[in-house]
C-alpha positions in Angstrom: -12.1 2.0 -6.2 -10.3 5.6 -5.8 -9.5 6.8 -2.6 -8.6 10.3 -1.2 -5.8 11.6 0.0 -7.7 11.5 3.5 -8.8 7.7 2.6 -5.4 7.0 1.7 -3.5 8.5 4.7 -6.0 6.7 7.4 -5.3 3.3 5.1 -1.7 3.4 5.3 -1.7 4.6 9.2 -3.8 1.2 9.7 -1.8 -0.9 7.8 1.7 0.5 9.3 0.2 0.0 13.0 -0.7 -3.1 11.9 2.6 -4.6 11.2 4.8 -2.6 14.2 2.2 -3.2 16.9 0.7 -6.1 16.2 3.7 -7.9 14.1 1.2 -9.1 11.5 2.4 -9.6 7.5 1.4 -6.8 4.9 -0.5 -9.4 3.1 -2.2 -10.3 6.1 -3.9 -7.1 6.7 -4.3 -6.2 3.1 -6.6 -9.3 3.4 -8.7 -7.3 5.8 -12.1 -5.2 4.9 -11.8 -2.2 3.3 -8.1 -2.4 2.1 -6.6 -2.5 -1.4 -4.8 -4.4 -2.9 -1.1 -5.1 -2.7 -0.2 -3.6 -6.5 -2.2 -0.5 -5.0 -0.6 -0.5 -2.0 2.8 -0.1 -3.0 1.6 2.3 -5.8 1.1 4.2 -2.7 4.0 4.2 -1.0 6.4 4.5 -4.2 4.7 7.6 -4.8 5.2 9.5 -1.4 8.8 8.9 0.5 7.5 10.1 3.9 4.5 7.2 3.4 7.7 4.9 2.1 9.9 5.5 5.4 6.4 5.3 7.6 6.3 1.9 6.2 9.9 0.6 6.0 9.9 1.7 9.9 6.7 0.0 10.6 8.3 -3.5 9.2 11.9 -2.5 11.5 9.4 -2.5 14.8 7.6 -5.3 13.4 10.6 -7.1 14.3 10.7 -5.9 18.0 7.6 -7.1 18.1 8.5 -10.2 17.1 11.3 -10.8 19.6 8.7 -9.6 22.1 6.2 -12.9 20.8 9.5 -15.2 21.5 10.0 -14.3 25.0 6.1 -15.2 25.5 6.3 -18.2 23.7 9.5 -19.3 25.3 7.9 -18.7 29.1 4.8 -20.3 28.4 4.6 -23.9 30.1 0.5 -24.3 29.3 0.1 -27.4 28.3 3.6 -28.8 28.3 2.3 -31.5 30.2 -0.7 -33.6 30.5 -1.9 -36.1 33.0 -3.6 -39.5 31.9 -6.6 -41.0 33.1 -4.4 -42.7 35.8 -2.7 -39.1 36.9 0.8 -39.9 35.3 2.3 -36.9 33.9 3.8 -36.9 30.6 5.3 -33.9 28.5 3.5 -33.0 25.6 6.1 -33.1 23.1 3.9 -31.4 20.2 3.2 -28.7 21.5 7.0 -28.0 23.0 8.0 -28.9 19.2 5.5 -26.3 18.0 6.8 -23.3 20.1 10.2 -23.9 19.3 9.2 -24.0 15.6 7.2 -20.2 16.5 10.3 -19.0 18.0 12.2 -20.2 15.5 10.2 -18.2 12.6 10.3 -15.3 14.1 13.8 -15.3 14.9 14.5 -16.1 11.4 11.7 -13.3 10.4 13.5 -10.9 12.6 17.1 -11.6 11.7 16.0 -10.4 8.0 13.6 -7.6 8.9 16.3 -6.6 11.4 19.9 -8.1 10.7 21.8 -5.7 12.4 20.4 -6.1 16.0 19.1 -9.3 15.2 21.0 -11.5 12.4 23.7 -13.3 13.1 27.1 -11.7 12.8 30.1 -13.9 11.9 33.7 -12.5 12.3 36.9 -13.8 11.3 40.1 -12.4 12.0 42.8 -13.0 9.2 46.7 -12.6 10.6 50.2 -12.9 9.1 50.8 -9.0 8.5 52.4 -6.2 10.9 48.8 -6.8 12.5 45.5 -9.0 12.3 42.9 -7.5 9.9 39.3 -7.9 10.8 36.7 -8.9 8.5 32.8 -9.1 9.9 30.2 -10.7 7.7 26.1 -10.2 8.8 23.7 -12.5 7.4 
């Protein structure tokens, strides 16, 4: 299918809001009606640098977004418990497992999306000279 330049421009607005507001994956909303392909997709963006830096800071405030989905995941108790037919509580230890796996995606998402605000920065400081060098290393 060919698209306008109007067609296109309204497309890749979507898609960018998409990903920062929302936090969902590229190929995720590509799967939606009415949007191309991947291959076209990128055609795109390689060919217009203002469409390019759109989307490369759509994917940086994808990653806010998903440090905002941790702090919701992390404070919701629903369903941490559940009481038997005799009203004993128990913890629900699925679905406690299951948020700290989310949380754990996303910080691992976000870390790469992100690593500067939110990768994990290891330093080491080396002496035995006039004066201790530092080296930091960000994953």
């Amino acid at each position: 299918m060919a698209y306008s330049k109007e067609q296109k421009t309204k497309i890749i607005n979507t898609i960018c809001k998409e990903i920062a507001e929302n936090g969902r994956a590229l190929r995720t909303v590509l799967k939606d009606e009415g949007m191309p392909d991947a291959n076209c997709f990128y055609r795109w963006i390689d060919a217009d640098e203002k469409k390019r830096e759109q989307y490369a800071r759509a994917t940086e405030l994808r990653a806010d977004k998903l440090v905002e989905d941790m702090i919701t995941i992390s404070d919701d108790q629903e369903n941490d418990t559940y009481t038997d037919e005799d009203g004993n509580t128990f913890t629900n230890h699925n679905v406690i497992q299951r948020s700290r796996l989310r949380v754990d995606t996303r910080k691992w998402i976000a870390s790469k999306l992100k690593p500067k605000k939110y990768g994990d920065k290891q330093t080491t400081v080396h002496e035995g000279g006039d004066k201790p060098i530092e080296i930091s290393f960000e994953d």
